[in-house]
mmCIF file of the N, C-alpha and C atoms, coordinates in Angstrom:
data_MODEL
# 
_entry.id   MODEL 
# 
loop_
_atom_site.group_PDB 
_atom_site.id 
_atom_site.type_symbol 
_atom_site.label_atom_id 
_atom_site.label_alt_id 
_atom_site.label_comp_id 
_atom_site.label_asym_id 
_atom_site.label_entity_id 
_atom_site.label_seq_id 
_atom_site.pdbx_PDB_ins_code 
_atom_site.Cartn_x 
_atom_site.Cartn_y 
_atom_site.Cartn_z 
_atom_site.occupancy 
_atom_site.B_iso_or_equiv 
_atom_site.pdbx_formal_charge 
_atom_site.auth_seq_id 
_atom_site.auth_comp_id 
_atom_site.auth_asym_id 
_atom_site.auth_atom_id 
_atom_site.pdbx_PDB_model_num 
ATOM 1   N N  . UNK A 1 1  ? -16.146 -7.452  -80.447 1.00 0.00 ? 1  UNK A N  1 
ATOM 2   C CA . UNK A 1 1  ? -16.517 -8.683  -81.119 1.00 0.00 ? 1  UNK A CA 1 
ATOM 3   C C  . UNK A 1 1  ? -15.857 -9.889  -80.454 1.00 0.00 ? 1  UNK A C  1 
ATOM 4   N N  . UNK A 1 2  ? -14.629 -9.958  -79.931 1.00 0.00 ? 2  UNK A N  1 
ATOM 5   C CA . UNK A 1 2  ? -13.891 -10.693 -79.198 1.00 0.00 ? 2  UNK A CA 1 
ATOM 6   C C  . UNK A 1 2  ? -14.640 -11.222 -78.398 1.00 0.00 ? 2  UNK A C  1 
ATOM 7   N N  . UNK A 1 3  ? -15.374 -10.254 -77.271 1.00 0.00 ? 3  UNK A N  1 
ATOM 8   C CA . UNK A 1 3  ? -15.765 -10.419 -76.295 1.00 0.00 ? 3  UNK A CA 1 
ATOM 9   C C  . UNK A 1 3  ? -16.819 -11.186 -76.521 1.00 0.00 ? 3  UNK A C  1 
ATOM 10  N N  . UNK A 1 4  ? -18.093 -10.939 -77.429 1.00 0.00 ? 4  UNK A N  1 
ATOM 11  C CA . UNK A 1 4  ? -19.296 -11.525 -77.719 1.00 0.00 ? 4  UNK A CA 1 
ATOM 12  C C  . UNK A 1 4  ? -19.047 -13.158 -77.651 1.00 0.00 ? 4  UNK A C  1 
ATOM 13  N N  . UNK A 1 5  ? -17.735 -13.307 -78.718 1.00 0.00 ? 5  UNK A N  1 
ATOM 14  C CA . UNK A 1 5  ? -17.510 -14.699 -79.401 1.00 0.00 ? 5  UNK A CA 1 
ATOM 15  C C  . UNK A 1 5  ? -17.085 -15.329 -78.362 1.00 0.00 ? 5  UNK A C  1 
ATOM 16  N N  . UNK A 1 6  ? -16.254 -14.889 -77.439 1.00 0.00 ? 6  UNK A N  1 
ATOM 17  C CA . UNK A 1 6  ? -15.886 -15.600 -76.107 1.00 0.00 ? 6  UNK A CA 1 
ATOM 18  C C  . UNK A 1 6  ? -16.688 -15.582 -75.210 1.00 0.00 ? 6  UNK A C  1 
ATOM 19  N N  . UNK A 1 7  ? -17.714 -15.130 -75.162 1.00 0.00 ? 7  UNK A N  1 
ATOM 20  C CA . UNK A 1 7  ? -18.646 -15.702 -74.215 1.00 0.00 ? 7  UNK A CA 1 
ATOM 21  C C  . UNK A 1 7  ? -19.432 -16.689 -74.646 1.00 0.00 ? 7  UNK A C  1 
ATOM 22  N N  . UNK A 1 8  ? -19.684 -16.737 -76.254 1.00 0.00 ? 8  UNK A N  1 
ATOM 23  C CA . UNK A 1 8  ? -20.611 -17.974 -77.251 1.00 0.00 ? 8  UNK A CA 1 
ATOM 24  C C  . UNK A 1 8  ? -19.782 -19.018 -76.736 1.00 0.00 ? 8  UNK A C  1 
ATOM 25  N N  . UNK A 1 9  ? -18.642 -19.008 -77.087 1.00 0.00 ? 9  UNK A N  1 
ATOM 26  C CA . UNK A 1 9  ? -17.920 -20.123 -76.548 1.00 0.00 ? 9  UNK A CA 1 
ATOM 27  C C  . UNK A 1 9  ? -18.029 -20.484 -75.315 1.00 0.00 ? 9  UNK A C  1 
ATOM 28  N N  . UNK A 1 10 ? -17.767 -19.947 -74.308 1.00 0.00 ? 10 UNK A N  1 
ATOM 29  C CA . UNK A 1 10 ? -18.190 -20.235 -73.087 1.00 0.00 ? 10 UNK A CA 1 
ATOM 30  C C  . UNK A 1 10 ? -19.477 -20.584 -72.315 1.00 0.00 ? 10 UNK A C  1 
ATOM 31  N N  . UNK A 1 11 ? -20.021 -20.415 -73.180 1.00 0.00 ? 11 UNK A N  1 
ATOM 32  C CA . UNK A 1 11 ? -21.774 -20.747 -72.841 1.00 0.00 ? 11 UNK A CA 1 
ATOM 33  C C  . UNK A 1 11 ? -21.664 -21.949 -73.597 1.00 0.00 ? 11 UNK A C  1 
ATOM 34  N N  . UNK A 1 12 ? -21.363 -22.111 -75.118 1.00 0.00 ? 12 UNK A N  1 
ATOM 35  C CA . UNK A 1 12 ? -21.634 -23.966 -75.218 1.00 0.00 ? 12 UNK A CA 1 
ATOM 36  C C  . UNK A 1 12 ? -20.657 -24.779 -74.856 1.00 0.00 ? 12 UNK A C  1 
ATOM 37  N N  . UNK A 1 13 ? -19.941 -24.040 -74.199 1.00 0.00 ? 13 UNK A N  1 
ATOM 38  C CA . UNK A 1 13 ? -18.903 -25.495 -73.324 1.00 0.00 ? 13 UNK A CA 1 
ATOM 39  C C  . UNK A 1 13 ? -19.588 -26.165 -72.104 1.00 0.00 ? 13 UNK A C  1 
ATOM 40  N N  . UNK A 1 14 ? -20.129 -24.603 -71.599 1.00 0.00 ? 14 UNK A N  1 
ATOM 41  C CA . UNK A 1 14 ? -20.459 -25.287 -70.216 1.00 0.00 ? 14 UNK A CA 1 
ATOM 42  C C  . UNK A 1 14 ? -21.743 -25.298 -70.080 1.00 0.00 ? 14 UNK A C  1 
ATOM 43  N N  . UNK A 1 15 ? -22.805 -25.436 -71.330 1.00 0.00 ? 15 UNK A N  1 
ATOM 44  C CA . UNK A 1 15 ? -24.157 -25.950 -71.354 1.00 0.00 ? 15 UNK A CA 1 
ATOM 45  C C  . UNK A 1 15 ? -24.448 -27.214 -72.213 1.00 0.00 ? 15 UNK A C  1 
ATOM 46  N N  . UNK A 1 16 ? -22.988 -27.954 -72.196 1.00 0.00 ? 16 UNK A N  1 
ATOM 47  C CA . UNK A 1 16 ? -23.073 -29.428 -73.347 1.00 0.00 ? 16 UNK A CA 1 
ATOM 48  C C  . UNK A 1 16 ? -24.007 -30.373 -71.600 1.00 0.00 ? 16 UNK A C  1 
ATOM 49  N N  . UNK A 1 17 ? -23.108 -30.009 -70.332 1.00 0.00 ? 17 UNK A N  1 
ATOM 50  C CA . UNK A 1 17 ? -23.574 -30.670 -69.480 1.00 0.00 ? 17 UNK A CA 1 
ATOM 51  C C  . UNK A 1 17 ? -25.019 -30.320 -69.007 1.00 0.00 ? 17 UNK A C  1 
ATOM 52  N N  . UNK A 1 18 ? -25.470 -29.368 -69.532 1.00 0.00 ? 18 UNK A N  1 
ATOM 53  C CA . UNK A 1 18 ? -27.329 -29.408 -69.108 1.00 0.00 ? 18 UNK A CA 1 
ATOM 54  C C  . UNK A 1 18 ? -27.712 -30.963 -68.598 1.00 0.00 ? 18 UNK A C  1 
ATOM 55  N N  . UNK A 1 19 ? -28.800 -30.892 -67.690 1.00 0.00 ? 19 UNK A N  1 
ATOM 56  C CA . UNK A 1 19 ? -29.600 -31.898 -67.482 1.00 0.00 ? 19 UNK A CA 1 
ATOM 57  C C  . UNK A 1 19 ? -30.989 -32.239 -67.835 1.00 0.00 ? 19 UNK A C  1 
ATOM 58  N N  . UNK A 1 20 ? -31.392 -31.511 -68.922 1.00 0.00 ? 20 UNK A N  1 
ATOM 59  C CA . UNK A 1 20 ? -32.300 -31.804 -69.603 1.00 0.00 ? 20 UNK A CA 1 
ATOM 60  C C  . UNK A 1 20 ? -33.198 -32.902 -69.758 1.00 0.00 ? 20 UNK A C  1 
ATOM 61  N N  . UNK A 1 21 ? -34.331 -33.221 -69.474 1.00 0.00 ? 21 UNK A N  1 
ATOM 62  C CA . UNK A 1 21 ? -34.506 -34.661 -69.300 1.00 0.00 ? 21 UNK A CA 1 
ATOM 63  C C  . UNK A 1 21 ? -36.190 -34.576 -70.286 1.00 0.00 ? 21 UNK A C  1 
ATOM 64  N N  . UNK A 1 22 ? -36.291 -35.606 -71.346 1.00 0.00 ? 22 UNK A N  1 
ATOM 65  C CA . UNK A 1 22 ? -37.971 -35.912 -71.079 1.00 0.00 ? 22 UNK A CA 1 
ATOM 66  C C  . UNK A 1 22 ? -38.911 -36.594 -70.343 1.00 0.00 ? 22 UNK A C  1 
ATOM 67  N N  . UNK A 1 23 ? -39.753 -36.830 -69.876 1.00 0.00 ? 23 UNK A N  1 
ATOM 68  C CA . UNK A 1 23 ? -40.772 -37.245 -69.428 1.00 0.00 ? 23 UNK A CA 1 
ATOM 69  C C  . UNK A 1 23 ? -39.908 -38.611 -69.119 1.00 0.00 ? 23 UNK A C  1 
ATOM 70  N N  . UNK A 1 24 ? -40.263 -39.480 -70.523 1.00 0.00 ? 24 UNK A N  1 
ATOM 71  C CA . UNK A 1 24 ? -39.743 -41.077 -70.377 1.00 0.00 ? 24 UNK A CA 1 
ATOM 72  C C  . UNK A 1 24 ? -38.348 -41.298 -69.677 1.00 0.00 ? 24 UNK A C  1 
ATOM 73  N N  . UNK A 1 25 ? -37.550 -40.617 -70.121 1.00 0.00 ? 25 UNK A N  1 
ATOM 74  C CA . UNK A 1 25 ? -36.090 -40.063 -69.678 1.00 0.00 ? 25 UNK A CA 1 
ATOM 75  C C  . UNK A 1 25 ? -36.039 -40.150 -67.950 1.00 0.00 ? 25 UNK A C  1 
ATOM 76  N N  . UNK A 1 26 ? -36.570 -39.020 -67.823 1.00 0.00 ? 26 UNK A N  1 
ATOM 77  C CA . UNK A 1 26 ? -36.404 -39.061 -66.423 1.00 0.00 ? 26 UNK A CA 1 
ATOM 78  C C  . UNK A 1 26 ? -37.284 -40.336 -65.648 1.00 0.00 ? 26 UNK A C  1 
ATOM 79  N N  . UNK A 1 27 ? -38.143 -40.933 -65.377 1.00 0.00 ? 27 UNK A N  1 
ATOM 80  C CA . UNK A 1 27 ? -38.777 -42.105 -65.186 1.00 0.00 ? 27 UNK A CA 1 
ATOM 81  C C  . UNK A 1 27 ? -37.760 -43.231 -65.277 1.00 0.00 ? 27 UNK A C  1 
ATOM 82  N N  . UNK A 1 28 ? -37.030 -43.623 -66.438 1.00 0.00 ? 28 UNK A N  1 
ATOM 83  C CA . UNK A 1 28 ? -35.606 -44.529 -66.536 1.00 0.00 ? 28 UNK A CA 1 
ATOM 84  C C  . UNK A 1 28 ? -34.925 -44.394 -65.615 1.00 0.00 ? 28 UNK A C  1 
ATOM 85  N N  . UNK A 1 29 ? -34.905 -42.924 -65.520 1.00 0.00 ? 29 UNK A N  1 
ATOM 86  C CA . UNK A 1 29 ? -33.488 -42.464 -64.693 1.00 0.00 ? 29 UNK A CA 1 
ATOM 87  C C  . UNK A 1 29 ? -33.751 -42.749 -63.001 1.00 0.00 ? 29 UNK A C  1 
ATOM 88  N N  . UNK A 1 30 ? -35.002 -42.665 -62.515 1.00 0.00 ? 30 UNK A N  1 
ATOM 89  C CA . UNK A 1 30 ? -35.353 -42.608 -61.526 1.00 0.00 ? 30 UNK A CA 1 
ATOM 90  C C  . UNK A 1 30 ? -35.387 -44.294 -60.849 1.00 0.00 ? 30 UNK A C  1 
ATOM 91  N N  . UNK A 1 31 ? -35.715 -45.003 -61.970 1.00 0.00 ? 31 UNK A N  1 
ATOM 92  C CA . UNK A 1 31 ? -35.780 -46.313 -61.623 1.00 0.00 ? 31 UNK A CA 1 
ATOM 93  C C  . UNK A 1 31 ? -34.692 -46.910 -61.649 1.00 0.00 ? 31 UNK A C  1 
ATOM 94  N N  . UNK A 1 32 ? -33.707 -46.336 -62.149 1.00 0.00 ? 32 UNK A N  1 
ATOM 95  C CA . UNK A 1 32 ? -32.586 -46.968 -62.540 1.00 0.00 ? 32 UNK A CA 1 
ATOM 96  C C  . UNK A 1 32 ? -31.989 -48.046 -63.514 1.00 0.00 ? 32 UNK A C  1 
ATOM 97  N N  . UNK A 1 33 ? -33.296 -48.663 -63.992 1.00 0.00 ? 33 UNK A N  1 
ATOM 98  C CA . UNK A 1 33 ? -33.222 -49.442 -65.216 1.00 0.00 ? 33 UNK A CA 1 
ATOM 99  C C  . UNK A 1 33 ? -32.932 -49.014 -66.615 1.00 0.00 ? 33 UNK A C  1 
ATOM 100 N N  . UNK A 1 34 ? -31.738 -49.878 -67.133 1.00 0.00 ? 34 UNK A N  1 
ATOM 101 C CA . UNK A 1 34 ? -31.320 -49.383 -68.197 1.00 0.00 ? 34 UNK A CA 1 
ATOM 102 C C  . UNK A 1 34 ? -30.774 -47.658 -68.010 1.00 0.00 ? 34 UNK A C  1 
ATOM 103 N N  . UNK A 1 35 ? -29.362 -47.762 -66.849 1.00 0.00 ? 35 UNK A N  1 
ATOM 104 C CA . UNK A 1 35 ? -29.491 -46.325 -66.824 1.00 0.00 ? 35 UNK A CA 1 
ATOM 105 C C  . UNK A 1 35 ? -28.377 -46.011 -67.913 1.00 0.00 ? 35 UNK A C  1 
ATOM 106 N N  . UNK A 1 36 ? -27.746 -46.619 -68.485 1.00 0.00 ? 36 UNK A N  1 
ATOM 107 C CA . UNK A 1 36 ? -26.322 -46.480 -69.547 1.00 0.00 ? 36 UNK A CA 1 
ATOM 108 C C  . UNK A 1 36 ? -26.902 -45.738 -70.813 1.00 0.00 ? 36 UNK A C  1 
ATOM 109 N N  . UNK A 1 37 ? -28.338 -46.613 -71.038 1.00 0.00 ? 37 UNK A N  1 
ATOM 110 C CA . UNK A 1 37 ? -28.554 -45.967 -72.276 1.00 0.00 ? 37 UNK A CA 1 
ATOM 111 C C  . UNK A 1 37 ? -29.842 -45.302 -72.389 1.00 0.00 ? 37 UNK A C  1 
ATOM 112 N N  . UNK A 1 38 ? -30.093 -44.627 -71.312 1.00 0.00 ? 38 UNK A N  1 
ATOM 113 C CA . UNK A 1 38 ? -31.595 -43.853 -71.017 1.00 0.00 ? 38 UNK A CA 1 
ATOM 114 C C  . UNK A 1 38 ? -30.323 -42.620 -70.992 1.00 0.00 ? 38 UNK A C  1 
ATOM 115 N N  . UNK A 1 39 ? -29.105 -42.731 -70.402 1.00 0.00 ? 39 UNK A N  1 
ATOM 116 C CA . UNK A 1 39 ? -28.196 -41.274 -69.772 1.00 0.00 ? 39 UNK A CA 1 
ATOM 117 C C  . UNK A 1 39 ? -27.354 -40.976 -71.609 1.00 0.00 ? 39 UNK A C  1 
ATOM 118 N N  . UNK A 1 40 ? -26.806 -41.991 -72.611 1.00 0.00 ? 40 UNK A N  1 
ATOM 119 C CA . UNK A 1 40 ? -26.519 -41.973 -73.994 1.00 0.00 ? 40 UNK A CA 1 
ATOM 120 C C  . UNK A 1 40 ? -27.992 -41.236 -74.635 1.00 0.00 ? 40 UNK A C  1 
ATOM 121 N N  . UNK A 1 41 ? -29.130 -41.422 -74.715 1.00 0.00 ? 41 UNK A N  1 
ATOM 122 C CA . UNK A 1 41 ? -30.024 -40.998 -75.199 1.00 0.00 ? 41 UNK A CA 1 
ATOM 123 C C  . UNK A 1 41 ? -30.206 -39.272 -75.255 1.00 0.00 ? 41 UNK A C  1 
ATOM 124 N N  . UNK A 1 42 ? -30.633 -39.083 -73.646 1.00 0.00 ? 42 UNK A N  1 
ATOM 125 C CA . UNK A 1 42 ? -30.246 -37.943 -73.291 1.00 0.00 ? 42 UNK A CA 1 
ATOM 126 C C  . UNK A 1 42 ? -29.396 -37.185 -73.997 1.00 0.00 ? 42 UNK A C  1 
ATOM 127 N N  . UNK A 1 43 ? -28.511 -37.667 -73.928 1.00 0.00 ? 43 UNK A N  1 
ATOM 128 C CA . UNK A 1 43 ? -26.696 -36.689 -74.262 1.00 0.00 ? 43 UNK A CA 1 
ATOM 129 C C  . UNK A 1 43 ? -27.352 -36.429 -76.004 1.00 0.00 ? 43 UNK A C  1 
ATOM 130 N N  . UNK A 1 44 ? -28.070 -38.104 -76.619 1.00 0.00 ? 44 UNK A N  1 
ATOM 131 C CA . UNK A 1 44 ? -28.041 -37.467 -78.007 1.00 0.00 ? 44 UNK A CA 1 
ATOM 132 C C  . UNK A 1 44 ? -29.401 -36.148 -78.089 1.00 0.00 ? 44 UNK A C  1 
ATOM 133 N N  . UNK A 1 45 ? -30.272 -36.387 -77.321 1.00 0.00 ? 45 UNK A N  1 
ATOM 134 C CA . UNK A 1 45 ? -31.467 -35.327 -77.417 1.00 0.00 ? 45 UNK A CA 1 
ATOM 135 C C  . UNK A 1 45 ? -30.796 -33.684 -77.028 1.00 0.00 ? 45 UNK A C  1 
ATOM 136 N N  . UNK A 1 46 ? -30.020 -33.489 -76.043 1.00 0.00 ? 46 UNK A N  1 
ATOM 137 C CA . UNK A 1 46 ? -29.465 -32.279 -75.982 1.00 0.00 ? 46 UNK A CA 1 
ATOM 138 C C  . UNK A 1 46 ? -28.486 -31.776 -76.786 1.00 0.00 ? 46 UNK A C  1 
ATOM 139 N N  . UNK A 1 47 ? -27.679 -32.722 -77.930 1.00 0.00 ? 47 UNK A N  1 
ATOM 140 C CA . UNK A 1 47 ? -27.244 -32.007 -78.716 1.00 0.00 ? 47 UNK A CA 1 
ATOM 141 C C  . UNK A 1 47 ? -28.139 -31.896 -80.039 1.00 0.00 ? 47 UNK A C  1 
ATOM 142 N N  . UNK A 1 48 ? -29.025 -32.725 -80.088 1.00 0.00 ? 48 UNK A N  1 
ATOM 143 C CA . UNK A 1 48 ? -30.286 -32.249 -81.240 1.00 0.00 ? 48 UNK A CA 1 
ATOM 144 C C  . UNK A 1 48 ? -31.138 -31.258 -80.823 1.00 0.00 ? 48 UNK A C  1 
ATOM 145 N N  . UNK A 1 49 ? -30.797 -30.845 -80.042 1.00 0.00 ? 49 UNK A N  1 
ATOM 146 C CA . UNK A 1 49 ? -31.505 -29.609 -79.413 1.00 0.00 ? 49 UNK A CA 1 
ATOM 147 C C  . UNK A 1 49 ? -30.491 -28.152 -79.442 1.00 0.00 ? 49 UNK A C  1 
ATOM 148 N N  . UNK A 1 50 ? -29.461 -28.685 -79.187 1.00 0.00 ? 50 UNK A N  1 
ATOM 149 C CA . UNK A 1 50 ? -28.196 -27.412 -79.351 1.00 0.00 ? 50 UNK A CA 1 
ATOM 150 C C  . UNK A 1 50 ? -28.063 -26.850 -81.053 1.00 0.00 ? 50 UNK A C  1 
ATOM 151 N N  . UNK A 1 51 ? -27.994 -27.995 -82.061 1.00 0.00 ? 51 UNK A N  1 
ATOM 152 C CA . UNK A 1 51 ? -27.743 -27.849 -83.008 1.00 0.00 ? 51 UNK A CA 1 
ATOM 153 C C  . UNK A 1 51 ? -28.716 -26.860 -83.933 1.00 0.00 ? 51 UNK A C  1 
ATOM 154 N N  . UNK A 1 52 ? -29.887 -26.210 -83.579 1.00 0.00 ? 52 UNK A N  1 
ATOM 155 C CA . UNK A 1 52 ? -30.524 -24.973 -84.278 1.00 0.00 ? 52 UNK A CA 1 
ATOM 156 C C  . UNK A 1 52 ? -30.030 -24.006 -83.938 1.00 0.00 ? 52 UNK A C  1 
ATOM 157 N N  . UNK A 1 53 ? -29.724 -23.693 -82.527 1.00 0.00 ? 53 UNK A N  1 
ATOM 158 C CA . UNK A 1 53 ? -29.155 -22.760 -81.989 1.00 0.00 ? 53 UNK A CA 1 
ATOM 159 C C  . UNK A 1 53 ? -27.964 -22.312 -82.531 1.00 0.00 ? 53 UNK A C  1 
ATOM 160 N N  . UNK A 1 54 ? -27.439 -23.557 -82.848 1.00 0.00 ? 54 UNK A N  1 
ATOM 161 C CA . UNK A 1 54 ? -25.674 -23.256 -83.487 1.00 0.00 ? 54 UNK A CA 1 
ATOM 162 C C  . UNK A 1 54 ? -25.829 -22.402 -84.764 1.00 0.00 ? 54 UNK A C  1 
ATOM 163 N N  . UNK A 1 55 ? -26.452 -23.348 -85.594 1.00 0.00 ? 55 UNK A N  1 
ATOM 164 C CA . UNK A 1 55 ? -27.068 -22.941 -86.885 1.00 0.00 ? 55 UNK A CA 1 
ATOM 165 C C  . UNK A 1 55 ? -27.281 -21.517 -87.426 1.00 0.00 ? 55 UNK A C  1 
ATOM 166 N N  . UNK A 1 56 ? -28.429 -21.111 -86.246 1.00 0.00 ? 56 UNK A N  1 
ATOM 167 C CA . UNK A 1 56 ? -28.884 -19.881 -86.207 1.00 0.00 ? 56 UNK A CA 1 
ATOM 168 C C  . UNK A 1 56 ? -27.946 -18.368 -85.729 1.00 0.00 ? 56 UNK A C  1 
ATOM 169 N N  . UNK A 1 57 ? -26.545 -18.938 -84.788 1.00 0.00 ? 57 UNK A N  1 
ATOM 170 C CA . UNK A 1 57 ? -25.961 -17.720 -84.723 1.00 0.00 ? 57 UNK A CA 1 
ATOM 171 C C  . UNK A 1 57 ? -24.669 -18.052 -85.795 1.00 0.00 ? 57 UNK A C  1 
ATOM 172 N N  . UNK A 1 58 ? -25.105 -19.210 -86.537 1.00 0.00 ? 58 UNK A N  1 
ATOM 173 C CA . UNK A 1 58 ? -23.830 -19.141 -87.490 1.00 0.00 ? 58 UNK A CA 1 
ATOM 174 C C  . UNK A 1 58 ? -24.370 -17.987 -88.800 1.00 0.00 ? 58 UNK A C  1 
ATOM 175 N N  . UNK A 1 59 ? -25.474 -18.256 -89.135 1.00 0.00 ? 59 UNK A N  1 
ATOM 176 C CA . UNK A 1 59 ? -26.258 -17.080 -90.122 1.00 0.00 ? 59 UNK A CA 1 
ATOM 177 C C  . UNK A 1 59 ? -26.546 -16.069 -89.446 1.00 0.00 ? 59 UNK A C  1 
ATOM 178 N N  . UNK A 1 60 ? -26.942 -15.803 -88.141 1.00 0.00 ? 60 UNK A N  1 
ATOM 179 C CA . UNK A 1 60 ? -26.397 -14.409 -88.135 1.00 0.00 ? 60 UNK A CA 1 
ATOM 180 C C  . UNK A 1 60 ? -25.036 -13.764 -88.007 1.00 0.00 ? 60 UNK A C  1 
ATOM 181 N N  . UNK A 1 61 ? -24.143 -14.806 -87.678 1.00 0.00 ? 61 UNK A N  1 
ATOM 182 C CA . UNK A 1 61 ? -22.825 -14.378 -87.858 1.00 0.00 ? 61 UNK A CA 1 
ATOM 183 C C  . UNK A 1 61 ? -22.499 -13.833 -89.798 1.00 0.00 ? 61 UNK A C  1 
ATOM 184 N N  . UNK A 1 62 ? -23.002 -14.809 -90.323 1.00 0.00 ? 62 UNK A N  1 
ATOM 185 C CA . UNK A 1 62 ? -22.829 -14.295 -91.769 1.00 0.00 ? 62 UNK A CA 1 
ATOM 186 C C  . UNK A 1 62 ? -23.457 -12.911 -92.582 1.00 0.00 ? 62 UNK A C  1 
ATOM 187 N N  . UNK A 1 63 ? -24.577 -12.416 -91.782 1.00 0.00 ? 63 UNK A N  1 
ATOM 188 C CA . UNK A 1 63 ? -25.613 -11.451 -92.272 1.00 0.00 ? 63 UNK A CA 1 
ATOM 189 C C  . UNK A 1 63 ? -24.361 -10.607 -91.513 1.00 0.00 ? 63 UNK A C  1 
ATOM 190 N N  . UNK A 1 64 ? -23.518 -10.606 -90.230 1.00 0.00 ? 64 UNK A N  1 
ATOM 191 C CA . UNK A 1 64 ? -23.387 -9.221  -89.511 1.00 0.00 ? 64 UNK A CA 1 
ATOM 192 C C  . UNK A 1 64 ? -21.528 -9.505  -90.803 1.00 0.00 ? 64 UNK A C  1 
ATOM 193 N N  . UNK A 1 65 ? -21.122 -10.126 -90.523 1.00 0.00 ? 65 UNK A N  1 
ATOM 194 C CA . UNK A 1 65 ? -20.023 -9.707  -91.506 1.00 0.00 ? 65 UNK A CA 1 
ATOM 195 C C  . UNK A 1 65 ? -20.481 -9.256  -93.015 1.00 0.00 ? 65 UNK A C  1 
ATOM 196 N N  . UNK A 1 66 ? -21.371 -9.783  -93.505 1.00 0.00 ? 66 UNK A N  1 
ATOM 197 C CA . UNK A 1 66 ? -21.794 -9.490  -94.769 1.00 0.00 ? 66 UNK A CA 1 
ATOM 198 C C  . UNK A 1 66 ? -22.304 -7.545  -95.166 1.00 0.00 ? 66 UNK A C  1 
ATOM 199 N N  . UNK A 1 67 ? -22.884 -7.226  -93.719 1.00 0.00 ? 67 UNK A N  1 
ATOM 200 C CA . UNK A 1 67 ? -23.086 -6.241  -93.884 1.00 0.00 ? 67 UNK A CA 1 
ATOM 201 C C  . UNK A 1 67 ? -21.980 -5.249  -93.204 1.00 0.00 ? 67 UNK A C  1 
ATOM 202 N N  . UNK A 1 68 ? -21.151 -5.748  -92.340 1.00 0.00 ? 68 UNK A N  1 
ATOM 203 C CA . UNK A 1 68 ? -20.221 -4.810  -91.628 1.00 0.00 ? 68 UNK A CA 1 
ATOM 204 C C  . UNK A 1 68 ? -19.008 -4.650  -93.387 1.00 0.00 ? 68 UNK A C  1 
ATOM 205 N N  . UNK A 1 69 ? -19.192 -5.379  -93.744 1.00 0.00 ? 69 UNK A N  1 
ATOM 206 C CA . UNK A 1 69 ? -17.632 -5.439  -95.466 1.00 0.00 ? 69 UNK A CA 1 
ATOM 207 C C  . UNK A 1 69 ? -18.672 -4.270  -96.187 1.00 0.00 ? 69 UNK A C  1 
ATOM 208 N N  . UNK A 1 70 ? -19.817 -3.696  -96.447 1.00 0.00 ? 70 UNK A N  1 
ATOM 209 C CA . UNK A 1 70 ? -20.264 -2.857  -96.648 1.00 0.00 ? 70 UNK A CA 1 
ATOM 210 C C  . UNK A 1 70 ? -20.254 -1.027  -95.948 1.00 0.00 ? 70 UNK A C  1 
# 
């Protein structure tokens, strides 16, 4: 179990820096206009994107203890 959880951890440390981009996003980025807050935008779209994921192994974290106390 150690092992599992330390790799969860290690995967969202070092996938906060993804480069993820949308359509409009990248176009900003390319032109260089307004790049401060086309690159802030970004950062907020990839963690609204991380945050189901979190969610989802936090309830299955709860279903596997719930049933391992059984």
């Amino acid at each position: 179990m150690k092992k599992i959880l330390f790799t969860i951890i290690l995967f969202l440390i070092f996938s906060a820096e993804s480069y993820s981009q949308c359509s409009m996003l990248s176009a900003i980025m390319e032109s260089e206009q307004a790049y401060d807050s086309a690159k802030s935008l970004n950062n907020g779209i990839v963690y609204l994107m991380a945050l189901p994921y979190i969610m989802v192994l936090v309830i299955i974290w709860i279903i596997y203890n719930t049933n391992k106390a059984k």
